[in-house]
Residue, then its C-alpha position, 0 to 999 in steps of 0.5 A: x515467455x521462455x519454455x523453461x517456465x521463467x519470466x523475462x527477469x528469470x523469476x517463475x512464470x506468472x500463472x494468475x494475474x487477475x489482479x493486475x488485469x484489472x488494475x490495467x483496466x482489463x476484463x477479468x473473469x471474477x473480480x481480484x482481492x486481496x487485504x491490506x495488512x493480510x500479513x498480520x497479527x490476526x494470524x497464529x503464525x504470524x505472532x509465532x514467527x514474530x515473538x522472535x524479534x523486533x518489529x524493525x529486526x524483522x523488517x530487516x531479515x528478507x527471510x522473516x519478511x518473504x515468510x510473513x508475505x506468504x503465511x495468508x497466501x497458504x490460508x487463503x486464495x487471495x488474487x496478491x501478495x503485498x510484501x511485508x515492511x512498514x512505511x517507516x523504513x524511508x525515514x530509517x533510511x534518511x537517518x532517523x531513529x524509529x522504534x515500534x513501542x509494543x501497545x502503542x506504535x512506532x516512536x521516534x525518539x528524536x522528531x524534527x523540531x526545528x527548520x535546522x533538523x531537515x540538515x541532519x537529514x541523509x541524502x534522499x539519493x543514498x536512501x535505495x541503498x539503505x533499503x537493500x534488505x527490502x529489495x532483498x525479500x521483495x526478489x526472494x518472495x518472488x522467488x518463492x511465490x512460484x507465479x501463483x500471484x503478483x507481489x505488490x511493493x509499498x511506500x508511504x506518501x510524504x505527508x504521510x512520513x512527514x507526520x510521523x517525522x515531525x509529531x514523533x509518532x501516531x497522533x490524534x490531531x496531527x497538530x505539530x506536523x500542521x503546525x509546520x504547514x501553516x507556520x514554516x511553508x517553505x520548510x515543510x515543501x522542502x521536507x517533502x520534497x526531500x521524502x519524494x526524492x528518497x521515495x522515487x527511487x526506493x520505489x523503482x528499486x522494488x520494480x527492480x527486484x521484482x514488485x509487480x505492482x506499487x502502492x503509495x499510502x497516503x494513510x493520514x490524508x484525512x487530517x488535511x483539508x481540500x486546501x492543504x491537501x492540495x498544496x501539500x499532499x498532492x502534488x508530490x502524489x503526482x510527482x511520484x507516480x510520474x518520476x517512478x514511471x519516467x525512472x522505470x521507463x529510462x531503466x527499461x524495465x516494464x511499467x508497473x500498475x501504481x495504486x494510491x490510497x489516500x484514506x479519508x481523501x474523498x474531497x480529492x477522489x476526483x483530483x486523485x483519479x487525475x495524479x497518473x494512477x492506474x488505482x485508487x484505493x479507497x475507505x469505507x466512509x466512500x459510497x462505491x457508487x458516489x466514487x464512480x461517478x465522481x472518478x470516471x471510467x478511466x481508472x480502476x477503484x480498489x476497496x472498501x469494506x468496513x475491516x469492522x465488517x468482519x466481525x459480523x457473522x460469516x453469512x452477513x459477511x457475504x451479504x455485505x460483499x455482494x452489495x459492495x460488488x453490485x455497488x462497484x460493479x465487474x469492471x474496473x474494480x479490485x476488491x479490498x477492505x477500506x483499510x487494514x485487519x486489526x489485530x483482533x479479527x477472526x482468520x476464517x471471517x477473512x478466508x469467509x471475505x475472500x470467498x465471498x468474493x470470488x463466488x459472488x464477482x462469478x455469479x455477476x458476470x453470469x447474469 
């Protein structure tokens, strides 16, 4: 590290990086937390900074993202920050309209319906350069952090995007975008081969601009089968993981710990130990100690409280975590909830999360 205090890309120098020792597997004094969708609705200023614009608006100001990044860091003492922008962005960049309908999510008003409409689609090589803006805030964000944490760049993984590309939205059976799995095969490879070659990219652009660690949401894992599951999700899964870290190494830039979530896949926990992950992120449904057995000690776990955990009082709150923390146990572990707050949850029964973290990850080392 230079003496000025930068680090080798010029950005500040990195003061507390518990979360990514332990992603690398390495030994850390208390255990790393952080939420997913920290940057969201429960929070008052949030909302405020939100009511200005629409949701894709934003997305597209780094400004307003770099801003929502930090609003939970000045609450709480989260171990990273994760940058704010939406999965939905990738299908944006391919060339399809999105919208985010208030009340009931995102919505795109044309999906694709036929084999023909993967032709409309742009050149999954152009999509980086659409996505500058993220790569934008990704770059400010870690401007503005100063080194008190690791920022943590996202994507969503093909089947996923595919989901919502082909249904038009959130669905409750995901039966048209399994439909084109079982009726139109070679098609639905192609469609997410086409994903992973815009994906690869976008998220070596984000090393790039400064992300410090990568996460890949297979959030609709669930809805597929062990078969399906492995013929249509995995293997891009794997595909991902190794081009970004070929992609990274090729562009001389230092490798980056890359986290899969696939939620409700814990009939391919093993399979997703073994996809080049440094993490696997996982639900609540996933006994922690179930998940260690069945991933090994090669890679590090990363979850799970139930979100719903956090309407419990603050002092249950803490029982709860000190049972997932001896569950899980110090090494090898990154505390998270199984999924994302909800829009609903009281700020201080997240800050009581956090807390509860920190105090009990100590107390375990000790003894």
């Amino acid at each position: 590290m230079e003496a000025n205090g930068l680090g080798p890309q010029g950005f500040p120098e990195l003061k507390n990086d518990t979360f990514l020792r332990a992603a690398w597997g390495e030994e850390t004094d208390y255990t790393p937390v952080w939420c997913m969708r920290q940057a969201g609705r429960y929070l008052p200023e949030f909302r405020e900074t939100r009511a200005a614009q629409d949701f894709f608006s934003t997305c597209r100001s780094p400004e307003a993202c770099c801003e929502l990044t930090l609003q939970p860091l000045r609450r709480f003492p989260l171990d990273a920050a994760i940058i704010f922008s939406d999965i939905l962005v990738v299908p944006q960049a391919l060339g399809m309209e999105v919208t985010m309908v208030p009340g009931k999510g995102p919505s795109f008003p044309e999906p694709l319906r036929e084999e023909q409409d993967l032709e409309c689609l742009r050149d999954p090589e152009v999509v980086a350069s659409e996505l500058d803006y993220v790569f934008q805030a990704i770059t400010l964000t870690r401007q503005r952090l100063a080194g008190r944490v690791p920022l943590i760049g996202f994507a969503g993984a093909p089947w996923t995007l595919m989901t919502y590309m082909v249904e038009g939205g959130g669905s409750s059976t995901m039966a048209q975008a399994k439909r084109w799995l079982y009726q139109r095969p070679q098609a639905s490879h192609q469609l997410l081969r086409i994903l992973t070659d815009a994906l690869v990219p976008y998220l070596v652009g984000q090393v790039a601009a400064g992300a410090q660690a990568l996460q890949l949401f297979e959030s609709h894992a669930g809805h597929l089968g062990p078969q399906l599951f492995s013929k249509f999700a995995l293997p891009y899964i794997r595909d991902v993981a190794k081009q970004v870290k070929a992609r990274l190494r090729e562009a001389g830039l230092a490798p980056v710990p890359m986290i899969i979530f696939a939620k409700d896949g814990h009939f391919a926990l093993e399979e997703l130990a073994q996809a080049g992950y440094e993490v696997v992120g996982l639900d609540w449904t996933v006994a922690p100690k179930k998940a260690r057995e069945c991933v090994g000690k090669t890679v590090t776990l990363q979850g799970n409280l139930d979100p719903c955990a956090l309407y419990a009082s603050e002092e249950e709150i803490g029982q709860l975590v000190k049972q997932m923390l001896d569950d899980f146990g110090p090494h090898r572990y990154i505390a998270n909830l199984g999924h994302g707050l909800y829009p609903d949850m009281d700020p201080e029964h997240v800050g009581a999360f956090v807390d509860a973290v920190h105090k009990h990850s100590r107390l375990l080392r000790q003894n």
